[in-house]
N, C-alpha and C positions, 0 to 999 in steps of 0.2 A: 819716160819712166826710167828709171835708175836700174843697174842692175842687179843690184841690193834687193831693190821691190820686186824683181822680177822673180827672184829666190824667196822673198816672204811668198808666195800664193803656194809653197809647198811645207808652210809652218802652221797647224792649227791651232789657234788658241782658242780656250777653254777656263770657263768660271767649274767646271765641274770637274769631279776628283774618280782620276780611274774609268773614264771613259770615251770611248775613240769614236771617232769622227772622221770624219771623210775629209779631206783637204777642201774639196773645194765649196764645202755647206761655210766656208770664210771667206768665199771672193765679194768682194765689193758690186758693186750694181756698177761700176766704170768697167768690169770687167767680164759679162755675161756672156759673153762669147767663149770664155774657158770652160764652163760647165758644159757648154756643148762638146766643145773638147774633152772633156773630160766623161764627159757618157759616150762619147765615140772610144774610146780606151777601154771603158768597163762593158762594152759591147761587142767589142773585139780581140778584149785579155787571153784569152785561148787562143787563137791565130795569133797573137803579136808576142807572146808567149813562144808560141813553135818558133816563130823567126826571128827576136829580138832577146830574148830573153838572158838578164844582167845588161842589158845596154841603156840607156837614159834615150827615149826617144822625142824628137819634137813634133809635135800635131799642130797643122792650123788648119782652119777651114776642111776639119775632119779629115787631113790627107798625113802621111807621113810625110815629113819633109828630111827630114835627119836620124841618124842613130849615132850615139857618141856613148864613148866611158864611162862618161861623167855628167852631171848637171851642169858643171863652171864651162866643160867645155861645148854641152851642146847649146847655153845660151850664148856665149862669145861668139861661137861660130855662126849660130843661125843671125845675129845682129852685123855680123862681117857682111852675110849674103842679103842683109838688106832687110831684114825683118825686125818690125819694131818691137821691143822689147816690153812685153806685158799682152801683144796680138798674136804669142803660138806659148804654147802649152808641153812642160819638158815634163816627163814621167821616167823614171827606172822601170822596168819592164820585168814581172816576178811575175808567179802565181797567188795565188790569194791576195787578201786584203793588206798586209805589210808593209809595201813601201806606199802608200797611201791613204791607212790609218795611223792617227798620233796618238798615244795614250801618255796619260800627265799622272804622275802621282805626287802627292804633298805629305807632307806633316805636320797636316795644321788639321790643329782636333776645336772639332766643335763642341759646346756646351750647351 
Protein backbone atom coordinates (compact mmCIF):
# COMPACT_ATOMS: atom_id res chain seq x y z
CA UNK A 1 0.00 0.00 0.00
CA UNK A 2 1.32 3.50 -1.05
CA UNK A 3 1.66 6.14 1.21
CA UNK A 4 -0.80 8.15 -0.60
CA UNK A 5 -3.42 5.42 0.34
CA UNK A 6 -2.34 5.30 3.61
CA UNK A 7 -3.39 9.23 3.92
CA UNK A 8 -6.83 8.62 2.02
CA UNK A 9 -8.38 6.38 4.98
CA UNK A 10 -8.36 9.97 6.79
CA UNK A 11 -10.48 11.70 3.69
CA UNK A 12 -14.22 11.03 3.87
CA UNK A 13 -16.06 10.92 0.89
CA UNK A 14 -19.59 11.70 0.54
CA UNK A 15 -22.49 11.89 -2.10
CA UNK A 16 -24.30 14.03 0.51
CA UNK A 17 -24.22 17.86 1.12
CA UNK A 18 -23.35 19.19 4.78
CA UNK A 19 -22.87 16.23 6.47
CA UNK A 20 -20.15 14.69 8.60
CA UNK A 21 -19.15 11.35 8.89
CA UNK A 22 -16.89 9.57 10.75
CA UNK A 23 -13.54 8.63 8.67
CA UNK A 24 -13.67 5.37 9.12
CA UNK A 25 -17.70 4.43 7.95
CA UNK A 26 -14.96 4.76 4.29
CA UNK A 27 -12.52 1.92 5.01
CA UNK A 28 -12.70 -0.60 2.51
CA UNK A 29 -13.33 -4.43 3.70
CA UNK A 30 -9.09 -4.88 2.74
CA UNK A 31 -8.90 -2.81 5.76
CA UNK A 32 -11.15 -3.87 8.90
CA UNK A 33 -8.85 -3.94 11.22
CA UNK A 34 -8.83 0.06 11.33
CA UNK A 35 -12.21 0.24 12.59
CA UNK A 36 -11.07 -1.68 15.48
CA UNK A 37 -8.42 0.83 15.58
CA UNK A 38 -10.34 3.26 15.42
CA UNK A 39 -13.22 2.33 18.15
CA UNK A 40 -10.02 1.75 20.43
CA UNK A 41 -9.40 5.85 19.88
CA UNK A 42 -13.12 6.75 20.54
CA UNK A 43 -12.99 4.51 23.52
CA UNK A 44 -10.09 5.95 24.90
CA UNK A 45 -10.33 9.94 23.44
CA UNK A 46 -10.53 11.17 27.18
CA UNK A 47 -7.15 9.37 28.48
CA UNK A 48 -5.30 9.95 25.00
CA UNK A 49 -6.60 13.40 25.26
CA UNK A 50 -4.96 13.85 28.91
CA UNK A 51 -1.78 12.48 27.28
CA UNK A 52 -1.42 13.10 23.59
CA UNK A 53 -3.51 15.78 22.99
CA UNK A 54 -2.44 17.89 19.41
CA UNK A 55 -0.02 15.01 18.54
CA UNK A 56 -1.09 12.48 15.51
CA UNK A 57 -0.80 9.16 17.26
CA UNK A 58 -0.39 5.66 15.63
CA UNK A 59 -2.64 2.62 16.84
CA UNK A 60 -2.16 -0.96 15.81
CA UNK A 61 -3.50 -3.95 17.36
CA UNK A 62 -5.20 -1.36 19.88
CA UNK A 63 -1.74 -0.43 21.37
CA UNK A 64 -0.12 2.88 21.07
CA UNK A 65 2.82 2.59 19.07
CA UNK A 66 3.87 6.31 18.30
CA UNK A 67 2.98 9.90 18.97
CA UNK A 68 4.31 12.45 16.28
CA UNK A 69 3.40 16.28 15.05
CA UNK A 70 2.29 15.30 12.20
CA UNK A 71 0.36 12.69 10.14
CA UNK A 72 3.39 12.66 7.25
CA UNK A 73 5.64 12.16 10.06
CA UNK A 74 3.97 9.56 12.08
CA UNK A 75 3.29 7.42 8.95
CA UNK A 76 7.07 7.67 7.66
CA UNK A 77 8.25 6.87 10.74
CA UNK A 78 5.99 3.98 11.85
CA UNK A 79 6.99 2.35 7.99
CA UNK A 80 10.90 3.01 8.98
CA UNK A 81 10.15 0.88 12.21
CA UNK A 82 8.85 -1.77 10.05
CA UNK A 83 5.18 -1.35 9.95
CA UNK A 84 3.18 -1.89 6.96
CA UNK A 85 1.60 0.90 5.64
CA UNK A 86 -2.44 0.63 5.78
CA UNK A 87 -1.90 -2.13 9.15
CA UNK A 88 -1.83 0.88 12.16
CA UNK A 89 -4.09 3.55 12.13
CA UNK A 90 -2.65 7.51 12.64
CA UNK A 91 -5.15 10.00 14.39
CA UNK A 92 -4.49 13.80 15.66
CA UNK A 93 -5.52 13.49 19.23
CA UNK A 94 -8.35 16.44 20.15
CA UNK A 95 -11.48 16.45 21.99
CA UNK A 96 -14.57 16.11 20.43
CA UNK A 97 -15.45 14.97 17.14
CA UNK A 98 -13.08 17.50 14.71
CA UNK A 99 -10.35 15.92 13.53
CA UNK A 100 -12.26 12.88 12.60
CA UNK A 101 -15.43 14.28 11.22
CA UNK A 102 -15.42 15.61 7.51
CA UNK A 103 -18.22 17.94 6.47
CA UNK A 104 -18.54 18.75 2.60
CA UNK A 105 -20.44 21.66 1.34
CA UNK A 106 -21.40 22.34 -2.49
CA UNK A 107 -23.07 24.59 -4.60
CA UNK A 108 -24.80 22.54 -6.59
CA UNK A 109 -28.70 23.23 -6.12
CA UNK A 110 -31.14 20.94 -6.88
CA UNK A 111 -34.45 21.17 -8.82
Amino acid sequence: MSEATAFDTHVANTNSVKIPRPLWENLTMTQPSLKREFDYYLSNQDRLVAEYNGKCIVIKDQQIIGAYNDYREAVVESIKQGHEAGTFLTQRVSPGSADYTGVFHSRVAFN
